[in-house]
C-alpha positions as CSV (number, residue, x, y, z in Angstrom):
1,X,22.7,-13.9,7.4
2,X,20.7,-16.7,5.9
3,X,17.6,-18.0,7.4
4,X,18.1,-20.9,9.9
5,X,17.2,-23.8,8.9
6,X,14.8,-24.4,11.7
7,X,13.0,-21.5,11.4
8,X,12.6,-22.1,7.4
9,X,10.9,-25.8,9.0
10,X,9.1,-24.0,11.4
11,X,7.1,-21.3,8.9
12,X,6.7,-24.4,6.6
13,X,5.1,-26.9,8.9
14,X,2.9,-24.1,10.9
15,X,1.8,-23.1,7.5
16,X,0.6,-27.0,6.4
17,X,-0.6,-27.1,9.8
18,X,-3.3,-24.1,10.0
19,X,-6.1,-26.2,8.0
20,X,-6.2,-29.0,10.4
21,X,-8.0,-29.0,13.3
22,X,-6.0,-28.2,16.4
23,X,-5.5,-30.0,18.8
24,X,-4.9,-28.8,22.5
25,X,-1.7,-27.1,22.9
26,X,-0.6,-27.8,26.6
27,X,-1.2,-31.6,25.8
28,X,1.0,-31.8,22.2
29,X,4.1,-29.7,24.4
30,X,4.6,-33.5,25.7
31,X,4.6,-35.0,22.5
32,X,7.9,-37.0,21.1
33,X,7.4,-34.9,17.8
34,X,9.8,-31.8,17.6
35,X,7.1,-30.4,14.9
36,X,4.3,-31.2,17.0
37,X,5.9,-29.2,20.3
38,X,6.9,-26.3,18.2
39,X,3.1,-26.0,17.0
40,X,1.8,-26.0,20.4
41,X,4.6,-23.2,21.5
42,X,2.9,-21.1,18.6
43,X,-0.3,-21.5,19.8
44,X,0.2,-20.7,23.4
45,X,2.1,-17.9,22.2
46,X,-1.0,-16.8,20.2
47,X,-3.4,-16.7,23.1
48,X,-1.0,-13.8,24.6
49,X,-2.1,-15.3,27.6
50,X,1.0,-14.9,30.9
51,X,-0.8,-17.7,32.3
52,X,1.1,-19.9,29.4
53,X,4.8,-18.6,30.4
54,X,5.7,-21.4,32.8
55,X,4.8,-24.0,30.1
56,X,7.0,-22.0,27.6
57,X,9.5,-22.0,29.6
58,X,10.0,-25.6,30.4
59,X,10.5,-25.9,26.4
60,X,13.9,-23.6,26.8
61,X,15.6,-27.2,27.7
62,X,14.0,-28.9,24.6
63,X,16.6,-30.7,22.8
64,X,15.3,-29.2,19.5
65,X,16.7,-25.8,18.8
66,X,13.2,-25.5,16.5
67,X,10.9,-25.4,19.3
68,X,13.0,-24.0,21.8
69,X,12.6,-20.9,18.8
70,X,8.9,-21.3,18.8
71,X,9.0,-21.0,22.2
72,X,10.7,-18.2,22.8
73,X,8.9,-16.1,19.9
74,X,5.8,-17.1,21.8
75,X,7.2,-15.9,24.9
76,X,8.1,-12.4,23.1
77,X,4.4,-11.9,22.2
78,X,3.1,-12.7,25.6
79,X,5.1,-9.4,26.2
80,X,4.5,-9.3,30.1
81,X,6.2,-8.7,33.5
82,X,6.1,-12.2,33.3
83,X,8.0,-12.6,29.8
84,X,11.4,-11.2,30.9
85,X,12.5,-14.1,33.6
86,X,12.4,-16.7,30.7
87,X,14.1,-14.3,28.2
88,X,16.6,-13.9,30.6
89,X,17.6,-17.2,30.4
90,X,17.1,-17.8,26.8
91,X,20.0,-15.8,26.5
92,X,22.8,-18.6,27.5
93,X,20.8,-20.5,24.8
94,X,23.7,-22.0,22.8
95,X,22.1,-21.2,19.6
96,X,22.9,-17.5,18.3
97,X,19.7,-17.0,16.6
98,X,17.7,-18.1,19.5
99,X,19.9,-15.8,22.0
100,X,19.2,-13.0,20.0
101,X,15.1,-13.3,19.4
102,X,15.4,-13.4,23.4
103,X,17.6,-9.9,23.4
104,X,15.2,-8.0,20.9
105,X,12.6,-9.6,23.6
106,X,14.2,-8.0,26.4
107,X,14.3,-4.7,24.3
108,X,10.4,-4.9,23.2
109,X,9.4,-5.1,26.6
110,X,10.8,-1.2,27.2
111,X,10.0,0.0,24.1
112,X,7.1,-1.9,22.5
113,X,7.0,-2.5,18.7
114,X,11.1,-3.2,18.7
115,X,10.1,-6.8,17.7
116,X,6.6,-6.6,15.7
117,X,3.8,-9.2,16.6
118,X,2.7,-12.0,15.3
119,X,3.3,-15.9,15.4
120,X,6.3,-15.8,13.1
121,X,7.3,-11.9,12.7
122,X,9.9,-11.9,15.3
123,X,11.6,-15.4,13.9
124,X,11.2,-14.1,10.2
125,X,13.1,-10.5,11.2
126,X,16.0,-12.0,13.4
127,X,16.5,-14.8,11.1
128,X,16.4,-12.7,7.6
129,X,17.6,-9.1,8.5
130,X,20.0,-9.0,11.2
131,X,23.0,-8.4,8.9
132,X,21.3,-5.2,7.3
133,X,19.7,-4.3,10.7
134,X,23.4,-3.7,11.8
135,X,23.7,-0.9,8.7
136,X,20.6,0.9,9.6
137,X,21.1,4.6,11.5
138,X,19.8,3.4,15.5
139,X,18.4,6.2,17.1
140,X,16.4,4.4,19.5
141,X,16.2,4.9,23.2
142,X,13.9,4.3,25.7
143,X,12.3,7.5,27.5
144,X,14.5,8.6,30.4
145,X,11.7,7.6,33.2
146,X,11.5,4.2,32.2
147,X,13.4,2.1,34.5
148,X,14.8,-0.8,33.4
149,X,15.6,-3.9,35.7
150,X,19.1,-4.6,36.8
151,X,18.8,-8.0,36.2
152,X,17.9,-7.6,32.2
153,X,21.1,-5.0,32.3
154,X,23.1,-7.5,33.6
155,X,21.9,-10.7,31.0
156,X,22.6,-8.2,28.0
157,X,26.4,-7.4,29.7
158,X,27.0,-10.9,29.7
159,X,25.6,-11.5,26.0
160,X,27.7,-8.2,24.7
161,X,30.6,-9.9,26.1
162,X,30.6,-13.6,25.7
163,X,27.4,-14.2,23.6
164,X,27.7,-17.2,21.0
165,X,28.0,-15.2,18.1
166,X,29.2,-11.9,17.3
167,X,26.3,-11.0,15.6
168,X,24.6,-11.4,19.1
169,X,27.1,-9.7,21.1
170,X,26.5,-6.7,18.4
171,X,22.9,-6.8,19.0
172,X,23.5,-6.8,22.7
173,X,25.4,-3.7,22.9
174,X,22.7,-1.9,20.2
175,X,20.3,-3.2,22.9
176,X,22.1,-1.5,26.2
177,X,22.0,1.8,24.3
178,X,18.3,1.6,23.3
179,X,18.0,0.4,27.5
180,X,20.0,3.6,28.4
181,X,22.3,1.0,30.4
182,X,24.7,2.9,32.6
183,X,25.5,0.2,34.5
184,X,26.6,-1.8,31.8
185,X,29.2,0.6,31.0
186,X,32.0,-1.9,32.0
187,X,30.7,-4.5,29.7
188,X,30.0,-2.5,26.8
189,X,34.1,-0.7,27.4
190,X,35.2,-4.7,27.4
191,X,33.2,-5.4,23.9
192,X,35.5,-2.6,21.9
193,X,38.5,-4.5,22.5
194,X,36.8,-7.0,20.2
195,X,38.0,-7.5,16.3
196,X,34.6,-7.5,15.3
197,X,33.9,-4.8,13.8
198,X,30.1,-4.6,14.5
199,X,30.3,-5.3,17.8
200,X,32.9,-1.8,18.0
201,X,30.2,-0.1,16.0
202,X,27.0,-0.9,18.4
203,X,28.8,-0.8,21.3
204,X,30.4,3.2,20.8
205,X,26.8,4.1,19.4
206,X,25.4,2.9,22.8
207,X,28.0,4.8,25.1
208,X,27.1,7.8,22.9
209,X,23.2,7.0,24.2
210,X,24.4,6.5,27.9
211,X,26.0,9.5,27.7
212,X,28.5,8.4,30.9
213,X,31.7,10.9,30.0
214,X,34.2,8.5,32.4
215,X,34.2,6.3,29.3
216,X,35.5,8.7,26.7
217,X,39.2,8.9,27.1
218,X,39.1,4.4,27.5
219,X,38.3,4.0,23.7
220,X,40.4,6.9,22.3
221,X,43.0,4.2,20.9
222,X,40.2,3.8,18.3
223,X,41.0,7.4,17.1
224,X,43.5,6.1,14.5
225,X,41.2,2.8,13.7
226,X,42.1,1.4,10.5
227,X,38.4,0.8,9.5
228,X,36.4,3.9,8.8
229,X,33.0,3.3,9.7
230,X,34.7,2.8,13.3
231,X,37.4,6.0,13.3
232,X,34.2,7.8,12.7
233,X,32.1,6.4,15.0
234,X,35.1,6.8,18.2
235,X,35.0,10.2,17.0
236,X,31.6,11.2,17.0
237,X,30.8,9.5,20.5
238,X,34.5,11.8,21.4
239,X,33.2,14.6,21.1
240,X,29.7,13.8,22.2
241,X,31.0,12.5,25.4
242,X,33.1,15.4,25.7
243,X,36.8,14.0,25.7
244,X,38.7,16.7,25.9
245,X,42.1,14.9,26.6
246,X,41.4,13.5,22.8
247,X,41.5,17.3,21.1
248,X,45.0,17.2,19.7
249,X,44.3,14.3,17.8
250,X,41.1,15.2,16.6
251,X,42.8,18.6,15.7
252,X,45.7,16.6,13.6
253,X,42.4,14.3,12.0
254,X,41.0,17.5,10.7
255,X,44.5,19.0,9.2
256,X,46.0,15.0,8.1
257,X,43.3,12.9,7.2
258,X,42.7,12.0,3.7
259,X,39.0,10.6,4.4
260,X,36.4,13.7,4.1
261,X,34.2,12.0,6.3
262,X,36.8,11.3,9.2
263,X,37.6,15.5,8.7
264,X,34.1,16.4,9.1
265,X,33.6,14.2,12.2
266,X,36.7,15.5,13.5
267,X,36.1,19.3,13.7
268,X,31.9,18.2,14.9
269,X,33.2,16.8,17.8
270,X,36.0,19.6,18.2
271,X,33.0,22.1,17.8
272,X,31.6,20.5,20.9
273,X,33.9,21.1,22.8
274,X,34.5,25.1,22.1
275,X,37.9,26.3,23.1
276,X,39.1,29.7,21.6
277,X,42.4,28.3,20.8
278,X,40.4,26.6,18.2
279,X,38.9,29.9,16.7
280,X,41.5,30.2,13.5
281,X,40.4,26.8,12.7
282,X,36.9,27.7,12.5
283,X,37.6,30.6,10.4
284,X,39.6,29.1,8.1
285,X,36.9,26.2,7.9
286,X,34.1,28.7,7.3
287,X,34.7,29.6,3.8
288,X,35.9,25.7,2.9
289,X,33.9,24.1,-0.3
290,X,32.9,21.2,2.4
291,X,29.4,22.4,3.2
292,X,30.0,19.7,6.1
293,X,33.1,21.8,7.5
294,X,31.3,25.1,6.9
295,X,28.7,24.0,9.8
296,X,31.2,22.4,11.6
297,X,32.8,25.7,11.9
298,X,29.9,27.7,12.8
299,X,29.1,25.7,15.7
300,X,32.4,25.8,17.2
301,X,32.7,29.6,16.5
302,X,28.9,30.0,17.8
303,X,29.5,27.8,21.0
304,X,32.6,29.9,21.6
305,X,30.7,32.6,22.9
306,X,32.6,35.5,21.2
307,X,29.8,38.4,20.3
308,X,32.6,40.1,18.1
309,X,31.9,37.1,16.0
310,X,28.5,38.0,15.1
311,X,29.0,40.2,12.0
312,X,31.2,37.1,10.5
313,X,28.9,34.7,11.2
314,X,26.1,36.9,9.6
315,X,28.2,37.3,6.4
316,X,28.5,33.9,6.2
317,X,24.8,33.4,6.5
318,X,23.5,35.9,3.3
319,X,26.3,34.3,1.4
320,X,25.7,30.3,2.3
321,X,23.3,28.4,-0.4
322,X,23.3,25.4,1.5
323,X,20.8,24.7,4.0
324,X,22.1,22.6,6.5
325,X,25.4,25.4,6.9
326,X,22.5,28.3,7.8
327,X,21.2,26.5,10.2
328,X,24.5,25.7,11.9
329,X,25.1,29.6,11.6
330,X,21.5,30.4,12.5
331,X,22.5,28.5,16.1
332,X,25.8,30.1,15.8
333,X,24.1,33.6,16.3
334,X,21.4,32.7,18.3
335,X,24.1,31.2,20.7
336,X,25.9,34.9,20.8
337,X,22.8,35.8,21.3
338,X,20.9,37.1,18.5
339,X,17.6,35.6,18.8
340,X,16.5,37.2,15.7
341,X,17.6,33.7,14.3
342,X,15.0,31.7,16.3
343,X,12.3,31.7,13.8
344,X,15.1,30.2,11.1
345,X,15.5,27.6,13.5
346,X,11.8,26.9,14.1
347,X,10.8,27.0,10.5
348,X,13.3,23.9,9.7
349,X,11.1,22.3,12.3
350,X,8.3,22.0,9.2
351,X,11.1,20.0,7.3
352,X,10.8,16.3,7.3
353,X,14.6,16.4,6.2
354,X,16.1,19.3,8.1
355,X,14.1,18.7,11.6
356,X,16.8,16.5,12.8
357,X,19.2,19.1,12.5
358,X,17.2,22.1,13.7
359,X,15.7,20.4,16.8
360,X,19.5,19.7,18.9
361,X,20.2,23.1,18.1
362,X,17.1,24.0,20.2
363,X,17.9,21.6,22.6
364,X,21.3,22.7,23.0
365,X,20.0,26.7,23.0
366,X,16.9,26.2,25.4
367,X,19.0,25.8,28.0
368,X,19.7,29.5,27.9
369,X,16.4,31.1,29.9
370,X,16.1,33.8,27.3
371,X,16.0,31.1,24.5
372,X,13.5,28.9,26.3
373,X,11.1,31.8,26.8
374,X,10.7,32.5,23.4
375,X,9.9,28.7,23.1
376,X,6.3,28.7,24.7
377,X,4.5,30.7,22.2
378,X,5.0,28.7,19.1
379,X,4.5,25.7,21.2
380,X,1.3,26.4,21.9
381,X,0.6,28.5,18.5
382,X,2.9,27.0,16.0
383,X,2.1,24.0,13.6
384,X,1.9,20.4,14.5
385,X,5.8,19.4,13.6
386,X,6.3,22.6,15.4
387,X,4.3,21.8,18.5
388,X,5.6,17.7,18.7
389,X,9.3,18.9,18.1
390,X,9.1,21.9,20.6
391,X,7.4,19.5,23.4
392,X,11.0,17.3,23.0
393,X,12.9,20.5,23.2
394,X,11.0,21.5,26.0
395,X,10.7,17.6,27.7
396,X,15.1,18.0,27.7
397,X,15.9,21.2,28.5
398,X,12.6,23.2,30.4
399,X,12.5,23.5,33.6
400,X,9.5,23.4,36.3
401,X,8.0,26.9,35.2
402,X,8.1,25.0,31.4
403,X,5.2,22.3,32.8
404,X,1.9,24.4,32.7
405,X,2.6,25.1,29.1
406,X,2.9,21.0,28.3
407,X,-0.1,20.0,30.3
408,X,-1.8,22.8,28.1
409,X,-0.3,21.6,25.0
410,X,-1.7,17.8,26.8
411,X,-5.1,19.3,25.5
412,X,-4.2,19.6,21.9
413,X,-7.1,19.1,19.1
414,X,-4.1,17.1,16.9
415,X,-4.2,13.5,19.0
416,X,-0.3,12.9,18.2
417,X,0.1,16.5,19.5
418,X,-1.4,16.1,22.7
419,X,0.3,12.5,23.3
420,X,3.9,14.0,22.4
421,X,3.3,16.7,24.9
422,X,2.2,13.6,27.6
423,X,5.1,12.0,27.3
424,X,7.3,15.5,27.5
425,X,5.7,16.2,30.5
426,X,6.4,12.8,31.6
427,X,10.2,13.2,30.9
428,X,10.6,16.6,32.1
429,X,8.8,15.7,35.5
430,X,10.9,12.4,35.7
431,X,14.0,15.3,35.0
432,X,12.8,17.5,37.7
């Protein structure tokens, strides 16, 4: 997406305008000069001051699409209470960029830093990047005790659905799933039945955050999508919403489908949803030259539950070379319950490329008391990727006896340690 035009004016003119002398901003937003008005949004916006909202806000009607921008940026970096009233409304704005500074707004309220500060970040982000913000991996969400008004839920629905562009509607639905919106499950069920393909996209990634499993089977015509990125994505949030109407097709994905990456997200989301019937398919799976299908496998043949498994599964371990596949197996066995494989598990927790493997595992396992308990002592004596990674573990799947060891952890020497095991406590008391 190229830069609007009025926010190319509006960096140009603020920047020929920061050697003069300025004059007072709440006088020059009655000025008959677009530029003039836009300048004195930037500088209210500057003083961060809430006090300056209500004079923002009346510039939401200007006819000028410039400073109606200005204002809203300035509005965004106020970032109070305050602030999301006027977003709200700068949503109907008829201009798509503008409607879409005021959703990241919304967003950057919950989770600060979405939008970075500063007079003409946001405008300069929006206006230049949304197209490859749309191909970045979004793993965003707010933490589960944040509460998020019903009425911002609501002005993001309506955006998702009937905003001006798609490229807003698409950064609508990424929004609801950062938001954790649940009530906007409706809206976000309407936007897949759009032809845009990025709006499909952000709007299956954010059911896959809500996590609501009423929604699975009502996009499982996307299954058989013609476009790729999409059949991949319906399947993933299949099997993560736990669709089990879905599993013969997902079986006949795996066996049919010419596209390795529609296979391997096929027999994931089969593996999540462990049914013995499915076993000879795992085998057969286990020994494939897909390294992706090899893990696949293990999981479903670990989440199975069948201890005679165990001695495959080990097998399959000493003779796997890649890494990703032993730790699918490592959980595999540790699920049948050989926790000798723990320490495989925690060790990947060190690796800046495997921990986001290894840590669901141990989400997934420390649900299982006699995995938990083995958690506590590495949280407390292991390293510091050990100790933040373990306090999410914990945060998700503890349980009220799990608290006194995060309020220890709270007293950490390593700052980020101690604030990661805050904000676990946090979650697991919001949980509780």
């Amino acid at each position: 997406m190229r830069l609007p035009v009025f926010v190319a004016l509006a960096m140009a003119v603020s920047a020929a305008l920061l050697t003069a002398n300025p004059p007072d901003a709440k006088e020059d937003l009655h000025s008959d000069v677009p530029k003039v008005r836009a300048k004195a949004a930037e500088d209210l916006g500057k003083d961060r001051d809430s006090q300056n909202i209500p004079l923002l806000r009346g510039l939401l009607k200007d006819p000028d699409r410039q400073v109606r921008a200005e204002a809203v940026a300035a509005i965004v970096n106020i970032g109070t209470q305050d602030s999301l009233a006027p977003l709200m409304e700068a949503t109907r704005d008829s201009e798509p960029s503008i409607q879409m500074l005021a959703v990241d707004g919304l967003v950057n309220f919950y989770y600060p830093g979405y939008v970075q500060t500063g007079w003409t970040a946001a405008l300069k982000k929006f206006g230049s990047s949304v197209k490859s913000r749309f191909t970045e991996t979004n793993t965003l969400v707010i933490d589960p005790y944040i509460k998020v008004s019903p009425d911002v839920v609501q002005a993001l629905g309506r955006v998702a659905t009937g905003g001006s562009s798609m490229d807003s509607r698409a950064l609508a639905a990424r929004a609801l799933g950062i938001l954790r919106a649940r009530d906007a499950v409706p809206q976000l069920i309407e936007a897949l039945r759009s032809k845009d393909s990025e709006v499909i996209l952000e709007s299956l990634r954010a059911l896959e955050k809500i996590g609501d499993k009423s929604a699975g089977p009502q996009f499982a015509f996307l299954l058989r999508d013609l476009s790729e990125p999409v059949q991949v994505a319906a399947v993933d949030a299949t099997g993560q919403l736990q669709n089990r109407e879905a599993m013969p097709v997902l079986r006949e994905l795996v066996k049919t489908s010419k596209k390795a990456n529609v296979r391997r997200a096929a027999l994931v989301a089969l593996a999540k949803m462990p049914d013995p019937a499915d076993k000879t398919l795992y085998y057969t799976y286990l020994a494939d030259k897909d390294r992706y299908l090899r893990a696949a496998a293990a999981e479903g043949i670990g989440r199975c539950g069948d201890a005679s498994d165990v001695d495959r599964l080990k097998k399959a371990f000493e003779a796997e070379k890649s890494e990703s596949p032993r730790l699918s197996m490592a959980f595999a066995l540790v699920h049948l319950g050989d926790l000798s494989y723990i320490p495989y598990l925690l060790d990947a927790l060190n690796s800046t490329f495997h921990r986001g493997e290894a840590r669901p595992f141990l989400i997934e396992l420390a649900r299982q008391p006699q995995v938990l308990a083995q958690l506590y002592k590495p949280l407390q004596e292991g390293s510091n990727d050990q100790k933040k990674n373990l306090a999410e573990v914990v945060a998700i799947s503890g349980n009220a006896q799990s608290l006194p060891y995060l309020d220890q952890l709270s007293h950490d020497p390593n700052s980020e340690v101690a604030q990661e095991a805050i904000r676990a406590a946090k979650i697991l008391r919001a949980r509780l």
